[in-house]
C-alpha positions in Angstrom: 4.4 -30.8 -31.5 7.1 -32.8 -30.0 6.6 -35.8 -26.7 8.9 -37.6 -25.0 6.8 -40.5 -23.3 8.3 -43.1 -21.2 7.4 -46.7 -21.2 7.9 -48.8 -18.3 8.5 -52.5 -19.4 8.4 -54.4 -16.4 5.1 -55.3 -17.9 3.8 -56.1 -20.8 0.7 -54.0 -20.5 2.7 -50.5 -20.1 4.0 -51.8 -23.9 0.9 -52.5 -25.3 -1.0 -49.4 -24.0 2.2 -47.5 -25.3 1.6 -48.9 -28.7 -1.6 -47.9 -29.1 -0.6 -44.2 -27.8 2.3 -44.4 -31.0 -0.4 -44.9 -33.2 -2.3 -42.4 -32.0 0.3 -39.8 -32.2 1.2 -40.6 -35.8 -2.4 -40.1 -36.3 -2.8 -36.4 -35.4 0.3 -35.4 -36.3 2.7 -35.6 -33.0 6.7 -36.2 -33.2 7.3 -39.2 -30.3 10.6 -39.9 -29.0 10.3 -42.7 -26.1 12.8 -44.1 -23.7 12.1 -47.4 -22.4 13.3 -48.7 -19.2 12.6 -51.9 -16.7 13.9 -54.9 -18.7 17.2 -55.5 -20.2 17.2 -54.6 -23.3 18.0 -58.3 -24.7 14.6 -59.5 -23.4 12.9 -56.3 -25.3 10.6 -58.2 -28.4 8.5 -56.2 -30.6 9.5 -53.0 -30.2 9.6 -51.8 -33.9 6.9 -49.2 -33.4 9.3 -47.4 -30.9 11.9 -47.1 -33.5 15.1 -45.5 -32.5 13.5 -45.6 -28.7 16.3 -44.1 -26.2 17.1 -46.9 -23.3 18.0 -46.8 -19.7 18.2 -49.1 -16.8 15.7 -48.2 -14.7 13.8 -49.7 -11.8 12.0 -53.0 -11.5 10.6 -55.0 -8.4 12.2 -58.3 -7.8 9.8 -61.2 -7.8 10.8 -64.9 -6.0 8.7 -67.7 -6.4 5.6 -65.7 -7.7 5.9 -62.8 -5.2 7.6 -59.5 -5.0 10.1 -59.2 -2.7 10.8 -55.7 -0.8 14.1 -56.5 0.5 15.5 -57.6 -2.8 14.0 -54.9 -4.8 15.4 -52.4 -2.3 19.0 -53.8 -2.9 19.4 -55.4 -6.5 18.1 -52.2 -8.2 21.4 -50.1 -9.6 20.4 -46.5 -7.5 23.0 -45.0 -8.5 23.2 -45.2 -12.3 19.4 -44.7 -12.2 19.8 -41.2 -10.1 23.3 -40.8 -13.3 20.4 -41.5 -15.6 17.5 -38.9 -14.5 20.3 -36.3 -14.5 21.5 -36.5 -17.7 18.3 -36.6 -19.5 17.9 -33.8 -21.4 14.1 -32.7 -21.7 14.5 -29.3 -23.4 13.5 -29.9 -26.9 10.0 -31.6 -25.8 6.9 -29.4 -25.8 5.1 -32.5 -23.6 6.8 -35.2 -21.2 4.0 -38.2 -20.2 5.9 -41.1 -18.3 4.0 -44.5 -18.1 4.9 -45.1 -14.4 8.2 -44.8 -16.0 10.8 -43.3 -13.6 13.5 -41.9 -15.2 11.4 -39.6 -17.7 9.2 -38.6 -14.2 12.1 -37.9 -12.3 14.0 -36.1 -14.7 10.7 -33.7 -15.3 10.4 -33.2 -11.8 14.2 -32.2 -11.1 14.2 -30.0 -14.6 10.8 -27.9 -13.3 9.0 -29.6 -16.1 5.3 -30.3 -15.8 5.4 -34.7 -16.9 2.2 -36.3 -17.4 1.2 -39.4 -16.0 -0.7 -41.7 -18.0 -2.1 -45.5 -16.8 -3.6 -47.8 -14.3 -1.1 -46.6 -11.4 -2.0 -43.4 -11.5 -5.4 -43.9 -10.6 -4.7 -44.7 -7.4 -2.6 -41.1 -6.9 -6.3 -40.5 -5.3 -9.0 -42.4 -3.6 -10.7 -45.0 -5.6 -13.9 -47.2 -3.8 -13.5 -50.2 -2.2 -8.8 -49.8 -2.2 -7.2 -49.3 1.0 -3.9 -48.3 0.7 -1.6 -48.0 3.5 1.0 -45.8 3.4 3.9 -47.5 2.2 1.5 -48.2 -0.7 0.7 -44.7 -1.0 4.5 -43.8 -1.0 5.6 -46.3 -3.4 2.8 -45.0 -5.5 3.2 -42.1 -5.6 6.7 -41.4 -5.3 8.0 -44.2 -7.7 7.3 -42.5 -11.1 5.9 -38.7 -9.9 4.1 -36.6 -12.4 2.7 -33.4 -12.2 -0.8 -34.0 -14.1 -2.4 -37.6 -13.4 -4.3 -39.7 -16.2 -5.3 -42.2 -14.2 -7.1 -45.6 -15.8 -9.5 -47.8 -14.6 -12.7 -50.3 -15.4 -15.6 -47.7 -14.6 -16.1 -44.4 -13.5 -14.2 -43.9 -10.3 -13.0 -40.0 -10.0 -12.3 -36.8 -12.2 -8.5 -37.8 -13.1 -9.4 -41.2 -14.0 -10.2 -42.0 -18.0 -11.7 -45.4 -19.3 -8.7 -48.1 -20.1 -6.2 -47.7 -23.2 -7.0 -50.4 -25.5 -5.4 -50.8 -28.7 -8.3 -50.7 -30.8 -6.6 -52.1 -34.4 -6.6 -55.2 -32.7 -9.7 -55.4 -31.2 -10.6 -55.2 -35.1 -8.8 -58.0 -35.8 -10.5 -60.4 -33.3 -13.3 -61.2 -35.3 -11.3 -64.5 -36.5 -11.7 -65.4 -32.7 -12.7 -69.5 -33.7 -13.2 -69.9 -29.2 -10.8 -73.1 -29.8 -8.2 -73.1 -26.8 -7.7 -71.0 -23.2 -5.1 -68.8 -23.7 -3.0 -68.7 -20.7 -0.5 -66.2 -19.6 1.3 -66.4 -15.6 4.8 -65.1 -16.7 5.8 -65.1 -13.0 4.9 -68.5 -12.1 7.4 -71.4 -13.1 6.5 -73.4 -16.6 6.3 -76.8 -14.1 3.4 -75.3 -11.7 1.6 -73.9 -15.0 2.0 -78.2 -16.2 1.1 -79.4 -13.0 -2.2 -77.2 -13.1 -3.3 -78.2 -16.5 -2.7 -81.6 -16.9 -5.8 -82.5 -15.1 -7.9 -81.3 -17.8 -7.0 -83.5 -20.7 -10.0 -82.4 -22.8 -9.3 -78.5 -22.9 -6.8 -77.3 -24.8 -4.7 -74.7 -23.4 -2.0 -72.0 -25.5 0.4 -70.8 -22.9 3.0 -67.8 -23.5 6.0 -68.0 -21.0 9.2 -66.1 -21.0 11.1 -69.5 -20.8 8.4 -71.5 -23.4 10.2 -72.6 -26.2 7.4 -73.3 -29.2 6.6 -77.1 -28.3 3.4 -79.3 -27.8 2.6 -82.0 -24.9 -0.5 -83.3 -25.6 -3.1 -81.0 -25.0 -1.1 -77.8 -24.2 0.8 -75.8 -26.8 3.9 -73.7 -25.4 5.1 -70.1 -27.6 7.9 -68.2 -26.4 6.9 -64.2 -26.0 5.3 -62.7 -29.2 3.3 -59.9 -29.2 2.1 -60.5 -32.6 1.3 -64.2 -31.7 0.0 -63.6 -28.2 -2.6 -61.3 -30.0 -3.7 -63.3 -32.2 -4.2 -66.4 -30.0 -6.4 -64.1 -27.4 -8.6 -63.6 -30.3 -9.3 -67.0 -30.6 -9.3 -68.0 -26.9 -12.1 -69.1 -25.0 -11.1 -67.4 -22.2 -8.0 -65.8 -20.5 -6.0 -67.2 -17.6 -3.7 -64.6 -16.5 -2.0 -63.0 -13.5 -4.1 -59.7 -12.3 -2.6 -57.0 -14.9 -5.0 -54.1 -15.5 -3.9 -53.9 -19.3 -4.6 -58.2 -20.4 -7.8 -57.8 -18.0 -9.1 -55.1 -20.4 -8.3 -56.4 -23.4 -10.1 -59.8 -22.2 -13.2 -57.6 -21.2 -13.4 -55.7 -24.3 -13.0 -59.1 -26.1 -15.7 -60.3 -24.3 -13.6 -63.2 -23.1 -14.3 -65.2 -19.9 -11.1 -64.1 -17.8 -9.5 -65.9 -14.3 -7.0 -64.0 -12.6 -4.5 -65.1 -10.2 -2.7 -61.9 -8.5 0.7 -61.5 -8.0 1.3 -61.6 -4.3 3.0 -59.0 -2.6 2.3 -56.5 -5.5 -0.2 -54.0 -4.4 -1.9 -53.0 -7.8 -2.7 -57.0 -8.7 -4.0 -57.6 -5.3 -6.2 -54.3 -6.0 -6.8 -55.4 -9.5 -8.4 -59.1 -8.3 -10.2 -57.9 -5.6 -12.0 -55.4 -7.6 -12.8 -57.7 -10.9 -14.1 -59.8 -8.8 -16.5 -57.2 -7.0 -17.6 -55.9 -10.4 -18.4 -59.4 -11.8 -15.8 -58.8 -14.2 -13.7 -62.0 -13.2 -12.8 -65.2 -10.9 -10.0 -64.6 -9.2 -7.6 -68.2 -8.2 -5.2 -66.5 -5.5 -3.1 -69.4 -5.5 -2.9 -71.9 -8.7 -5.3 -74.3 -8.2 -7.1 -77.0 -10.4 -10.4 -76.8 -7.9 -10.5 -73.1 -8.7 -9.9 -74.0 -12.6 -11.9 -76.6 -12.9 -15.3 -74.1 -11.1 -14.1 -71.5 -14.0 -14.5 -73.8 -16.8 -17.9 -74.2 -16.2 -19.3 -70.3 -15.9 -21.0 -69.8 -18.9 -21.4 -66.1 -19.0 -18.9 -63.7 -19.9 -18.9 -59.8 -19.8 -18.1 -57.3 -23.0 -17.6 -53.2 -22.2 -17.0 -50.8 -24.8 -14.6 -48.3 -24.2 -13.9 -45.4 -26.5 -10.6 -45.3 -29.0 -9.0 -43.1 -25.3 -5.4 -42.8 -27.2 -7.1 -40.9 -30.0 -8.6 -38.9 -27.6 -5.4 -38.3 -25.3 -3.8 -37.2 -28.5 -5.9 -34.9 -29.4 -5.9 -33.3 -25.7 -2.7 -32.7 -26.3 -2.6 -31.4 -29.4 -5.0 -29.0 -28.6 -2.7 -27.7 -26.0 -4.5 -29.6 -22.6 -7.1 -26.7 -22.6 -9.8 -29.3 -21.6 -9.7 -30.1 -18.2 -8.6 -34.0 -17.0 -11.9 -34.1 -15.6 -13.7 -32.7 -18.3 -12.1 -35.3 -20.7 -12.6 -38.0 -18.3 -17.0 -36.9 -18.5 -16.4 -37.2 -22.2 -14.9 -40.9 -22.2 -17.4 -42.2 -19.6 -19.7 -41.0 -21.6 -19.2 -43.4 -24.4 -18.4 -46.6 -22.3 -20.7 -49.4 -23.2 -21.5 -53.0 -21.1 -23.6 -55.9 -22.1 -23.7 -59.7 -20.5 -22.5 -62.6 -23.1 -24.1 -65.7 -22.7 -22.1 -68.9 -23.8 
């Protein structure tokens, strides 16, 4: 069996739940081809397990001073080499197409009559969810951006038949048991590497590990800066205490399968982080800091208890779904997954 899948790298969460969907494959026995789109590829970093990956343009939403902006989205995104792009892409010799809100694989499937799956947190909101209100420029953006034919939606708990538990890459969930609870690990690629300084430096006795897409690897006193690494990021959110981070769905469930203390602070202006807070909060899965704060941080580094769920190994089983030719139902899969999810409380 032969996939194309499509991997949106605006974020680094589409990335990492792509990785763990590579392994997967190679597991069971599927040939992958992937095209990645969303960055330029000079800001790509770890992308060996994608080897010989196919690259395009893409789209991305513009973010200005730690919010995305509509207008400049609407006219900084290349339309017409992204509409050259979907054209050209020839689908033919895949027997399965899934796109990961990527939208030049789900385009191209949709003009070429093909059937693409969507797999990830976006699609989970193709229908209702509890508790979201989306209006419908939300809905449109939604569900028009990266259009697939079959949803495999994600989310934190049960929430409807086309949702499945999270995709967490479960080798390094392994690997966490070195996890020494030394440092915070923060990660707020949008915001500028002065307002992450000016929130920390109140808290001289913590010791904080920040990744930033402009960090180069340096010290000041009691916060340590590393450039982007996915290898190194991993292994210092095994050892974190807890995780500061913007409202991404993938870092959230890696911190709560970690069983790491987590503080959000959502992107404003971008619909799926605003979602994302508001519901972690809800669940008791999080504190959310809408704007950086040190009240906010300093009220978080005093809560002592900490959540842990257990999801299943979900790219194994997505593999295997398709392998078997997608006979089992989305919903019936999605029974099956729940089924196996797992939550206990953490006291420090």
């Amino acid at each position: 069996m032969r996939v194309l899948l499509g991997i949106q790298a605006t974020g680094n969460g589409h990335i990492s739940r792509c990785h763990a969907l590579a392994d997967a494959f190679q597991q069971v026995g599927i040939e992958a081809d992937y095209l990645v789109s969303g960055r330029p590829r000079e800001a790509l970093f770890d992308m060996q397990r994608f080897a010989g990956f196919q690259y395009r343009h893409g789209l991305s939403f513009q973010v200005q001073q730690g919010r995305v902006s509509l207008t400049q989205t609407l006219r900084q995104n290349p339309w017409r080499q992204f509409w050259q792009d979907v054209n050209r892409l020839d689908l033919d010799a895949y027997d399965a197409i899934l796109t990961d809100f990527e939208p030049v694989t789900a385009w191209a499937a949709k003009r070429q009559g093909r059937a693409a799956i969507g797999i990830g947190r976006q699609y989970a909101f193709f229908n209702d969810i509890a508790g979201v209100n989306m209006g419908p420029l939300q809905k449109l953006i939604t569900r028009r951006f990266a259009p697939s034919a079959k949803a495999l939606g994600m989310h934190w708990t049960a929430a409807n038949e086309h949702v499945l538990p999270p995709i967490i890459h479960h080798r390094q969930l392994a690997s966490s048991s070195a996890a020494n609870n030394s440092h915070y690990l923060v990660y707020l690629p949008f915001e500028s590497l002065t307002a992450i300084q000016q929130l920390l430096q109140a808290f001289p006795l913590q010791r904080f590990h920040v990744f930033h897409p402009a960090a180069k690897r340096c010290s000041d006193g009691h916060i340590e800066y590393f450039p982007p690494s996915r290898q190194g990021f991993a292994e210092h959110f095994a050892g974190a205490r807890g995780i500061i981070a913007n409202a991404g769905f993938e870092t959230s469930c890696e911190a709560l399968a970690s069983g790491k203390r987590l503080l959000v602070r959502p992107l404003a202006g971008q619909f799926e982080q605003q979602v994302n807070a508001q519901l972690l909060q809800r669940y008791g899965f999080a504190e959310v800091m809408p704007q950086l704060s040190q009240q906010a941080l300093a009220q978080w580094l005093v809560a002592s208890n900490s959540i842990r769920i257990s999801w299943p190994n979900v790219a194994l089983a997505v593999a295997e779904w398709l392998l078997a030719g997608q006979r089992q139902s989305v919903a019936q899969l999605a029974s099956e997954l729940w089924g196996k999810m797992e939550q206990q409380a953490i006291a420090a």
